[in-house]
C-alpha positions, 0 to 999 in steps of 0.5 A: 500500500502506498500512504500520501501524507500532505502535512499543513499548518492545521490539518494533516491530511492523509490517503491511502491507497490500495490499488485502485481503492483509496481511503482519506484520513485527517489528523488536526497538526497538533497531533502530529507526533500521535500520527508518526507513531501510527504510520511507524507500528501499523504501517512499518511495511508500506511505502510513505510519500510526504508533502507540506510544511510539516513534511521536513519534521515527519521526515525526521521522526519516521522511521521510513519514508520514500522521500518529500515533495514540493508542496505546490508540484505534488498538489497539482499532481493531485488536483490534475488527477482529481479533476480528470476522474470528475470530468473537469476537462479546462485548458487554462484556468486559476486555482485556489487552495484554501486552507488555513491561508489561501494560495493562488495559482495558474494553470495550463497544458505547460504545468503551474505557477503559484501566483500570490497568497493570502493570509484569508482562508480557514484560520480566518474562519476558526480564530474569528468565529472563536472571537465572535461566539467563542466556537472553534470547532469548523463542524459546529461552525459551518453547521451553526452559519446554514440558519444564520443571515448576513444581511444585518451585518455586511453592508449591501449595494441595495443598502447603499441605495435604500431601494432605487436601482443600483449600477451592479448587482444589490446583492454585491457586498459593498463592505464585509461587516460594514452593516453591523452599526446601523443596527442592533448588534445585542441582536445579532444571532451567534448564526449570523455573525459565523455566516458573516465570517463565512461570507468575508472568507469566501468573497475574499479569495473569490475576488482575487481569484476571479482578477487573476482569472481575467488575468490570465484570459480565463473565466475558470476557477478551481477550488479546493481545500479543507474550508470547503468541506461540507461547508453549504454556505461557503460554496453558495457564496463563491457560486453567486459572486462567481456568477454574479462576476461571469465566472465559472466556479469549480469544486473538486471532490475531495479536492483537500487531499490533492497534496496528499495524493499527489505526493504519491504520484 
């Protein structure tokens, strides 16, 4: 069996695979020393391929491993595998990995480019959502955010021209949070302020990635990583502005784990 291991600043995500069958795993990074010692008595046997930031540190605790790739490299790998098997056939394209920061690149038949980052993505969402209603559980939060409403926090296009017809979009926010003074913020629900972080997370990383797309003459963008997991809310923002831009969002299946599988390839 051959073990992929794509060691992030949150999460350690991990795929086994068994021929043609594969199994995903994630261990949060804080208990990455618990990890080793699995992989070291369980699967003392089986081939490992490491990538990520804490791939150097696995590297020198494991007892055996097959070598350490480049994170960016193997993530294409990975991805490019993923998006073949779902039927995503783009020619030139930007995607974005969004983990506990957000890492943009270009792509193309030639290969990729890492393009920027930025310090937005999924620890944005933990550490606000810990300040704000003292939740930092990413299950918890992105269940709490489906029953929230952001429109009494961020400041709309519609708000800004009280009803009168409006030069973009009324649903184009005009400032993340920039709506929570005209209000009563006592009563603000724990649900909308998480769905508010959301929504600042997610229109972040869109509008650069659709900037890059125009960019590059594309209108693809490409998403993967562990902030869109499961998360409903998160995937309906970056569909509508997305749309609402003329550009084309792509989700991946089980797009967080394409370092950990392209490290084996």
């Amino acid at each position: 069996m051959k073990i992929g291991i794509d060691a992030g600043g949150t999460l350690i995500k991990v795929v086994y695979v068994d021929g043609d069958h594969r199994t995903f795993e994630k261990w949060p990074s804080t208990e990455v020393d618990a990890l080793i010692e699995v992989l070291d008595s369980q699967y003392a046997e089986d081939a490992l391929f490491l990538t990520g930031g804490k791939a150097e540190y696995m590297a020198e605790k494991l007892n055996q491993h097959h070598g350490v790739s480049i994170e960016f490299d193997a993530t294409y790998r990975g991805l490019k595998t993923l998006m073949r098997e779902q039927g995503i056939d783009l020619e030139r394209f930007v995607y974005l990995n969004v983990g506990t920061g957000t890492s943009f690149h270009h792509a193309s038949r030639e290969g990729q480019e890492r393009v920027g980052g930025s310090g937005v993505g999924g620890g944005t969402l933990l550490g606000l959502s810990k300040l704000l209603v003292d939740i930092d559980d990413y299950n918890e939060i992105i269940a709490l955010a489906e029953s929230g409403n952001r429109d009494a926090i961020d400041l709309k296009v519609h708000h800004i021209y009280a009803g009168r017809p409006t030069p973009i979009p009324g649903d184009l926010t005009a400032s993340n949070f920039g709506n929570v003074l005209s209000g009563d913020v006592a009563a603000l629900e724990p649900a909308d302020k998480v769905q508010a972080v959301i929504g600042l997370v997610a229109e972040t990383v869109t509008a650069v990635g659709i900037s890059l797309a125009e960019g590059y003459d594309s209108t693809d963008i490409v998403f993967i990583g562990s902030t869109l997991l499961d998360n409903k809310v998160m995937q309906e923002i970056i569909n509508r502005y997305a749309g609402l831009k003329g550009a084309k969002a792509h989700m991946v299946r089980h797009g967080e784990y394409s370092g950990a599988l392209g490290a084996i390839l």
